[in-house]
C-alpha positions in Angstrom: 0.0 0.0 0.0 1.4 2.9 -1.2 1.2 6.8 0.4 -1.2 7.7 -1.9 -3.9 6.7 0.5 -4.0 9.7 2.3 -6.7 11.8 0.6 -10.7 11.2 2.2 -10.9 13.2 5.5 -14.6 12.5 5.7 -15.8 9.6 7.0 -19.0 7.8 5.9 -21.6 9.1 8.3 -25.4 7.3 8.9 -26.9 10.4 10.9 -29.4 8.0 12.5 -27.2 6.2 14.7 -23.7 7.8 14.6 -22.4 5.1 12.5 -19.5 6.8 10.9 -16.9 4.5 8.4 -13.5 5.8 8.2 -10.8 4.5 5.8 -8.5 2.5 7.4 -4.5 1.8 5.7 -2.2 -0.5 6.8 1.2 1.4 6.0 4.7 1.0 7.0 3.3 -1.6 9.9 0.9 1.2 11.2 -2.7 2.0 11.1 -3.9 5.4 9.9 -6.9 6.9 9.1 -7.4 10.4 7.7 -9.4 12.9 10.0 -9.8 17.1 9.5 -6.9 17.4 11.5 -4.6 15.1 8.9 -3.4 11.6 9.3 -3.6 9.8 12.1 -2.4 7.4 13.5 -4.8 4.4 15.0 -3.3 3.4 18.8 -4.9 1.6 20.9 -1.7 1.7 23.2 -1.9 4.9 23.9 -4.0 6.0 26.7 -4.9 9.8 25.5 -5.1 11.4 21.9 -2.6 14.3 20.4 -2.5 16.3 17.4 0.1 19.5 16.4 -3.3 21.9 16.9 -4.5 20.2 20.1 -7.6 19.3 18.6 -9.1 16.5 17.2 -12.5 15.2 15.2 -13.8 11.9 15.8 -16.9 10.8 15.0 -18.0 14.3 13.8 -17.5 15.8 17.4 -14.4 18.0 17.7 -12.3 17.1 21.0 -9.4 18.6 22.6 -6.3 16.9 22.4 -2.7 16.6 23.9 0.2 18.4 21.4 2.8 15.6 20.6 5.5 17.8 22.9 3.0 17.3 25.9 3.1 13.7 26.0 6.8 13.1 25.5 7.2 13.2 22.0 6.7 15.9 18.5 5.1 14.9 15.5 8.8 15.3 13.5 9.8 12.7 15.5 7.1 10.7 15.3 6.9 11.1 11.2 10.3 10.3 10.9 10.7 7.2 13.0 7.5 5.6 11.2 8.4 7.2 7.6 5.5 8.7 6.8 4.0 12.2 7.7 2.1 11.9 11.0 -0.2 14.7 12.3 -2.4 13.1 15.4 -2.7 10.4 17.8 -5.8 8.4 18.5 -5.6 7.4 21.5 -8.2 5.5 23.7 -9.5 8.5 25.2 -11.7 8.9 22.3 -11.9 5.4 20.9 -13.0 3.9 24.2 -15.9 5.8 23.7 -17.7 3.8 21.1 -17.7 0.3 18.9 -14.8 -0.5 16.4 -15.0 -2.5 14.0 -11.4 -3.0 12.5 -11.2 -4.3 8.4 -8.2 -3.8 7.6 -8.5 -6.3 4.7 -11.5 -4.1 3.4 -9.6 -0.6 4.6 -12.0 0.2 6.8 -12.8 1.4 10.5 -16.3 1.3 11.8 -17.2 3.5 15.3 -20.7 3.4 16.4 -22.3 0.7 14.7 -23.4 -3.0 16.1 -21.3 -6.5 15.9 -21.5 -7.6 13.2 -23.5 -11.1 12.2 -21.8 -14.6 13.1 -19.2 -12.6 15.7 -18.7 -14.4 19.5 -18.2 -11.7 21.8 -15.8 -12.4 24.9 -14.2 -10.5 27.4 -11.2 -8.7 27.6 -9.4 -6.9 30.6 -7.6 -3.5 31.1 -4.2 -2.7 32.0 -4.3 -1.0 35.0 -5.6 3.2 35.2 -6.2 3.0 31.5 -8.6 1.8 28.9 -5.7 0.0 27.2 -7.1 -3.9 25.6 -5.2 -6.6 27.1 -6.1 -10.1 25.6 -5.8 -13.6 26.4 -3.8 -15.6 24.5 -1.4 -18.4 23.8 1.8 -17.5 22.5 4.0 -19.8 21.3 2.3 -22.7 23.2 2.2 -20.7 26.6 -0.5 -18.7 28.0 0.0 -15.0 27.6 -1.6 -11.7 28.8 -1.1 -9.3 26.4 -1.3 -5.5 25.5 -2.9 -4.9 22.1 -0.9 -1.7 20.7 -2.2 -0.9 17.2 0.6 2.1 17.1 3.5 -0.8 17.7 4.7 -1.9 14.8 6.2 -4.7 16.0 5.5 -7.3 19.2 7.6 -7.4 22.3 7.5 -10.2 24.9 8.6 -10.3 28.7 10.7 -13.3 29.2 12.6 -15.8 27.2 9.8 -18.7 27.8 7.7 -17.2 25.0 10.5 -17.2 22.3 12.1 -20.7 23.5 12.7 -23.0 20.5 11.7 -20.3 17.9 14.5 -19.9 15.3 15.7 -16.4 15.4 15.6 -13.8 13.1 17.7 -10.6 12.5 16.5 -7.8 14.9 15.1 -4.3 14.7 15.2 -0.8 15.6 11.8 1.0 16.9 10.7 4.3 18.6 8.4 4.4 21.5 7.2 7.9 22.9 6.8 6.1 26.3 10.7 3.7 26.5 12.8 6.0 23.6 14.4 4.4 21.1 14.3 0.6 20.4 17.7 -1.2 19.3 16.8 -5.3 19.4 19.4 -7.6 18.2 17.4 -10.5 17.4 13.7 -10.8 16.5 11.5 -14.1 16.6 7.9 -14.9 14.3 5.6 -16.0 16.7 2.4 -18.0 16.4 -0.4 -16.6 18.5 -4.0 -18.2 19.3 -6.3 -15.3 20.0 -10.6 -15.9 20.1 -9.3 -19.4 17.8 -8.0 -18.0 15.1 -3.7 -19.0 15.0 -1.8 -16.1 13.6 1.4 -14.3 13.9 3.6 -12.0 15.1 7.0 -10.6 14.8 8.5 -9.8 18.7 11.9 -9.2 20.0 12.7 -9.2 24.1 11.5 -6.0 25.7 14.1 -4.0 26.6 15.7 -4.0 30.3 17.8 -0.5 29.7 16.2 2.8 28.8 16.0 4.3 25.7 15.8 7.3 26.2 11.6 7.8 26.3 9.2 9.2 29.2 9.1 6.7 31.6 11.7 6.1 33.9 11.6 2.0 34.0 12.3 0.2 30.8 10.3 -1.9 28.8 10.7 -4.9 30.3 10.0 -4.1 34.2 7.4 -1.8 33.2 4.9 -4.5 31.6 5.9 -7.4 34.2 5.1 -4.9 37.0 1.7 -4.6 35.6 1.5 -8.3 34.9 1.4 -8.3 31.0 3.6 -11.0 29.5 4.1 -9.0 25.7 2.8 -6.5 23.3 1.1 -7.4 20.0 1.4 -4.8 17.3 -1.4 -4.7 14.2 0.8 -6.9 11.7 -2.1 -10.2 11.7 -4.9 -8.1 11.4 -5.1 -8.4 7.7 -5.7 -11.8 8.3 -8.9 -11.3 10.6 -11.2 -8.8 11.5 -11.7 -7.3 15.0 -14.6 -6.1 16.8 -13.7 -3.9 19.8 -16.9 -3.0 22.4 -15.3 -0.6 25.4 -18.5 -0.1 26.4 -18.6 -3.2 27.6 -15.6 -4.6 27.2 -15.6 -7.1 24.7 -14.2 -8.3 21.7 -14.4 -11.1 18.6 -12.8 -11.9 15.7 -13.4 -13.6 12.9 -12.2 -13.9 9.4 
């Protein structure tokens, strides 16, 4: 998917019920949609929303928002590490507030409307203070609580159980607002079982140094403190679509 994507800033609106469909891309590993404001970017691992005018409209409401430089980081930044120009941040301050409906197959993103047909809703948890999804899984054969962080583009796991007998694969470098700049040596493809559908997901060890971001515990100690075991990024959700229900929290997939 190329970067001529970014075009549509108005979403598909049913006045009725507040159903509004926004175009969803998939592009270097991140999910985007484009709003009034510009392109943002789709993270549901990021507890509040930004954008460089400290506004933002969602669902044809306009909201106030966070700057980048408030929460630790500057849209430059943020363009540059990714490689594409980035102008907000939607957070789960404002998606929390309604249904999602994630197609990224189909490049779309559905707020507001019902689940669909032949979905299984089941619960998910919170990490804690936040409205941040984590999800139940099984990760390489173990059991796994994990954060689901559409703005990573790549997964990160808490201890060497999870990666044990996977071959390894050369590593990455990453950017996180919250733990700085990302050097991992080695990376691992990891099958996952989420709601039973098996898919995957490229991880490396979370990081047990700083890098240089807002938070003054590293990866690593931060997400075993709050008893989540990795991070999955938005790299299987071609493969699937996701229904997300804060309101009540649940979620289902299904292909």
């Amino acid at each position: 998917m190329t970067d001529n994507n970014y075009h549509d800033t108005s979403p598909v609106t049913h006045p009725a019920t507040m159903v509004c469909t926004y175009q969803l891309y998939l592009l270097n590993r991140h999910l985007f949609v484009d709003l009034p404001e510009g392109r943002a970017l789709v993270d549901t691992g990021a507890p509040y929303s930004a954008s460089t005018t400290g506004r933002l409209t969602w669902q044809n409401q306009n909201h106030g928002a966070y700057r980048g430089g408030d929460l630790g980081f500057t849209f430059d930044q943020l363009s540059a590490e990714i490689g594409v120009q980035v102008d907000a941040l939607l957070g789960m301050d404002l998606l929390a507030q309604t249904t999602l409906f994630f197609d990224v197959a189909h490049r779309t993103l559905t707020a507001g409307d019902e689940m669909p047909a032949g979905f299984i809703a089941q619960p998910y948890e919170l990490a804690p203070t936040s409205d941040l999804p984590l999800f139940r899984v099984t990760l390489n054969n173990q059991p796994a609580r994990v954060l689901w962080d559409t703005g990573a583009q790549f997964g990160y796991v808490t201890a060497r159980r999870f990666t044990d007998g996977a071959p390894p694969r050369p590593g990455f470098t990453d950017f996180s607002p919250m733990f700085g700049d990302l050097d991992i040596p080695t990376a691992y493809t990891l099958p996952f079982t989420l709601a039973g559908h098996d898919l995957l997901e490229t991880v490396g060890s979370a990081p047990e140094v700083r890098g240089g971001g807002v938070s003054p515990v590293p990866m690593g100690p931060f997400l075993r403190a709050l008893d989540i075991d990795a991070i999955i990024g938005p790299s299987w959700m071609p493969r699937v679509k996701v229904w997300l229900n804060p309101l009540d929290q649940t979620f289902a997939l299904a292909v």
